[in-house]
C-alpha positions in Angstrom: -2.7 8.0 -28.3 -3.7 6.3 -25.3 -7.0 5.3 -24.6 -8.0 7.9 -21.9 -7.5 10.5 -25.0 -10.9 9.0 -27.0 -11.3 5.6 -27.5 -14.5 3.2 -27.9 -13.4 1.5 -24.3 -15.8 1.7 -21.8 -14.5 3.7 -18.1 -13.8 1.8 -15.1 -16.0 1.9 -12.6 -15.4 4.8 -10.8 -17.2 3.7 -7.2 -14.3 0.9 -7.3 -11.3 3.3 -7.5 -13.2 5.6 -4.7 -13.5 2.3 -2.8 -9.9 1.6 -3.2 -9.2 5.6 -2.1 -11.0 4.5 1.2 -9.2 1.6 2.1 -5.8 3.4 1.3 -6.6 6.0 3.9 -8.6 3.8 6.4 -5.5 1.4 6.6 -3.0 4.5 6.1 -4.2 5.8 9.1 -4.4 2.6 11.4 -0.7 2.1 10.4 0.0 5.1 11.6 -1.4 4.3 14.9 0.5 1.4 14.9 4.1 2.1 13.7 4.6 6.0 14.3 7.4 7.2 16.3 8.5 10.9 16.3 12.0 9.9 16.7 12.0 7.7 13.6 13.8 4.4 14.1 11.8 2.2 11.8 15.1 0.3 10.6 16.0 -0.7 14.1 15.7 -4.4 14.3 15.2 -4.3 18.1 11.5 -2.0 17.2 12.4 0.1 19.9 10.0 2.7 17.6 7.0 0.7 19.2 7.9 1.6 23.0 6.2 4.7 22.7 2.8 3.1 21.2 0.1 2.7 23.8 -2.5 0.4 23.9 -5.2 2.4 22.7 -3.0 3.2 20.1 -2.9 -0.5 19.2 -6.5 -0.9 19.3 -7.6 1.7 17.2 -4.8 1.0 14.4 -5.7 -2.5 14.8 -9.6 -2.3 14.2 -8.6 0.2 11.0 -6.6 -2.0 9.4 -7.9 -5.3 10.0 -11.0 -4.0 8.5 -10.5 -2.2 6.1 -8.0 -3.6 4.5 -9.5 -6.2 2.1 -10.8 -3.2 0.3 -7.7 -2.8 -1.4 -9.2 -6.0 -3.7 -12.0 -4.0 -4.7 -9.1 -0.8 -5.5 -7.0 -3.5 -7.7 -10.0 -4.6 -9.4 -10.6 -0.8 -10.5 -7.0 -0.6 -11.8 -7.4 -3.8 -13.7 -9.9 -2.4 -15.6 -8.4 0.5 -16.3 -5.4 -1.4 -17.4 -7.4 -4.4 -19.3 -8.1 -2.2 -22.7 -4.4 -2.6 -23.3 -4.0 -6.7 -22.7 -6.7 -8.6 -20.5 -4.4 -11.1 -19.6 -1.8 -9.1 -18.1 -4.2 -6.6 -16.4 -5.7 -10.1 -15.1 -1.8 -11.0 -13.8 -2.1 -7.7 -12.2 -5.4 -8.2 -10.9 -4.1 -11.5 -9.0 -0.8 -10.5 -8.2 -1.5 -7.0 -6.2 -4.8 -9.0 -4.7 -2.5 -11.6 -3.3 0.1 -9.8 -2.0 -2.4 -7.3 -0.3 -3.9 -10.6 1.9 -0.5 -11.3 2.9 -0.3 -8.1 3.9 -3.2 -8.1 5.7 -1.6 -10.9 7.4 1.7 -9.1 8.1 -0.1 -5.5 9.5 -3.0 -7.3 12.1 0.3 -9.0 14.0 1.7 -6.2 14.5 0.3 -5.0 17.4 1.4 -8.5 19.3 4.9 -7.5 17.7 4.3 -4.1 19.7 3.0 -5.8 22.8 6.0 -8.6 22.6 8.7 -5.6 22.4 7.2 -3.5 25.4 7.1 -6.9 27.2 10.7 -7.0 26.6 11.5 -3.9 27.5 10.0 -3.8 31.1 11.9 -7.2 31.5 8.5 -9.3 31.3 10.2 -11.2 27.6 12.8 -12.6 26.9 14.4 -11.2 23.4 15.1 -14.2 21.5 10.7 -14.4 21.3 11.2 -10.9 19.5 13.3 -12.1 17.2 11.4 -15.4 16.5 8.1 -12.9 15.9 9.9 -11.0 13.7 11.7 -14.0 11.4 8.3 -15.0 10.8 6.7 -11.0 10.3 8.8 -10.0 8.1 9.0 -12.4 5.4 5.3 -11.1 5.0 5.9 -7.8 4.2 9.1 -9.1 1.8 6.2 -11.0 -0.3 3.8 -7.4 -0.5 6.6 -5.5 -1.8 8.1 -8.0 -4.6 4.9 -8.4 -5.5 4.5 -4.5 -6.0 7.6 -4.2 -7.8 6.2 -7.2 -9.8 2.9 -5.1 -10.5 4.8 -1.9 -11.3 6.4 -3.5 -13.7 3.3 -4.6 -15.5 1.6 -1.2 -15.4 4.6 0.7 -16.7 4.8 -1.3 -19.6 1.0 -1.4 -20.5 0.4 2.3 -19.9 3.5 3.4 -22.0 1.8 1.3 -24.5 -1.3 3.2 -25.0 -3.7 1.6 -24.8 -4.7 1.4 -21.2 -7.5 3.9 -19.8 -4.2 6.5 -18.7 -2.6 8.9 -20.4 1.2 7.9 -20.5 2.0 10.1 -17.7 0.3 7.5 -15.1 2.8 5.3 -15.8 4.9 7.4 -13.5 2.4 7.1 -10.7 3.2 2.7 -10.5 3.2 1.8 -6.6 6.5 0.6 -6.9 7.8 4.1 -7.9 6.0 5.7 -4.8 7.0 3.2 -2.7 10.6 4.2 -3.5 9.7 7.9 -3.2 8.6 7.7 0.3 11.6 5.5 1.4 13.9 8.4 -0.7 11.9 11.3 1.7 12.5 9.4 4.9 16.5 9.3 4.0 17.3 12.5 2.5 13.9 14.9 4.5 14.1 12.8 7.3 11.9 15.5 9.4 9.1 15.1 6.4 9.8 11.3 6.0 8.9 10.5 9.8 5.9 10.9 9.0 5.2 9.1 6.0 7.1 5.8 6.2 5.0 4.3 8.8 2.2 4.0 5.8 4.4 4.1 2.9 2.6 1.5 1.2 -0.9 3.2 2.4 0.8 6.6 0.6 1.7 5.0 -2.2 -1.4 3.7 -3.1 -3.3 7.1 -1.8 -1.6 8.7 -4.7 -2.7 5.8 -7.2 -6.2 5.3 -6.4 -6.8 9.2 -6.0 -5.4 9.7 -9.9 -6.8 7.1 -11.2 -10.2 7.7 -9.7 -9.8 10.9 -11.1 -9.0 9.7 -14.7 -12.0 7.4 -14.8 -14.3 10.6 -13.8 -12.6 12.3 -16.4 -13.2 9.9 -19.0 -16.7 9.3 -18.2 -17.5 12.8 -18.4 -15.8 12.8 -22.0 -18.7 10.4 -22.9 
C-alpha cells in the first residue's frame, strides 16, 4: 500500500506543487519564444532554428524565463515532500539535486537569446562563426548538467515510489521527469509534425505533466482527510 492509499502522513502542500505548475508553464512558454522553429532543426549545431526568432520574440521569452524560473525550487520542494514519507534523506538528495540543476539551468536558458542574437549576427555576415561555436562550448555543457541531474532524480523517485511509501500511488513512478523527458525527445523523432512543437520546452513539458499530477494527488489526499 502506498501511502497516498491512507496513511497517518501528513499531504504536501498543495500551493507548492501549484507553484511549481506555474513556473513549468511560465518558463514552457518563454522557451518557446525562444527556441521554436516550424521547420524543426533543433539538432543542428549551426542553430540555424534561431534565424527565424525576432527580437521581440527574444524579449518576451527572455523576461518569462528569467523570471519565473526559480519557481521550479518551490515545485521540487513540493515533490520532496511528497516523496520524504518514504526516506527523508533521499527525498532531501532529491530536494538538492533537481534544485541545483534547475539554477544551472536557469543559467543555460537566459543566454540563449545572446546565442540567438550571436547566430543572426552570423548569418547577415556581421560574426564571425568560430564566436558561435565558442558560445555554444560553454552553453551547452549547462544544459548537459540539468539533464544528468534529472536522470539522477528519476532514478530516486522511481525507486521510492515503487516502494510505497511515498505520498503516490505506484503508478506515479511512471510519471519521473526523466521518463518524460525521453517521451518528448521519442515524439519529436518518430511524430516529428507533433514533436516540433514540444521539444523546444521538453523539459518545461516534462515537468508540466509532473507538477499537474502531483498537485492533483496532494488535493486528493487532503480531501481523504
Amino acid at each position: 500500500m502506498s501511502a497516498a492509499e491512507g496513511k497517518t502522513s501528513a499531504p504536501a502542500p498543495v500551493e507548492a506543487g501549484l507553484i511549481g505548475l506555474i513556473a513549468a508553464s511560465f518558463v514552457g512558454i518563454g522557451e518557446f519564444c525562444l527556441q521554436f522553429s516550424p521547420h524543426g532543426g533543433y539538432e543542428d549545431q549551426t542553430y540555424a532554428f534561431f534565424l527565424g526568432v525576432g527580437r521581440a520574440q527574444l524579449d518576451l521569452g527572455y523576461a518569462l524565463t528569467v523570471f519565473a524560473a526559480p519557481l521550479y525550487l518551490v515545485g521540487y520542494w513540493h515533490l520532496k515532500t511528497m516523496l520524504a514519507p518514504a526516506s527523508r534523506l533521499a527525498a532531501w538528495a532529491f530536494f538538492l539535486i533537481g534544485a541545483y540543476a534547475f539554477v544551472i539551468g536557469a543559467v543555460w536558458i537566459g543566454q540563449r537569446p545572446l546565442m540567438a542574437l550571436t547566430a543572426q549576427a552570423i548569418a547577415a555576415g556581421g560574426a564571425a562563426p568560430a564566436l558561435l561555436e565558442e558560445f555554444a562550448a560553454r552553453n551547452e555543457v549547462l544544459v548537459s548538467v540539468l539533464r544528468a541531474a534529472v536522470a539522477i532524480t528519476s532514478l530516486i523517485w522511481i525507486a521510492l515510489i515503487l516502494g510505497g511509501r511515498t505520498l503516490y500511488p505506484r503508478w506515479m513512478a511512471l510519471l519521473a521527469p526523466g521518463i518524460l523527458l525521453a517521451a518528448v525527445f521519442a515524439l519529436y523523432a518518430f511524430a516529428p509534425a507533433i514533436g516540433v512543437y514540444v521539444v523546444p520546452t521538453a523539459m518545461n513539458a516534462a515537468h508540466l505533466v509532473v507538477f499537474a499530477f502531483s498537485s492533483a494527488v496532494a488535493v486528493a489526499n487532503t480531501t481523504r482527510r
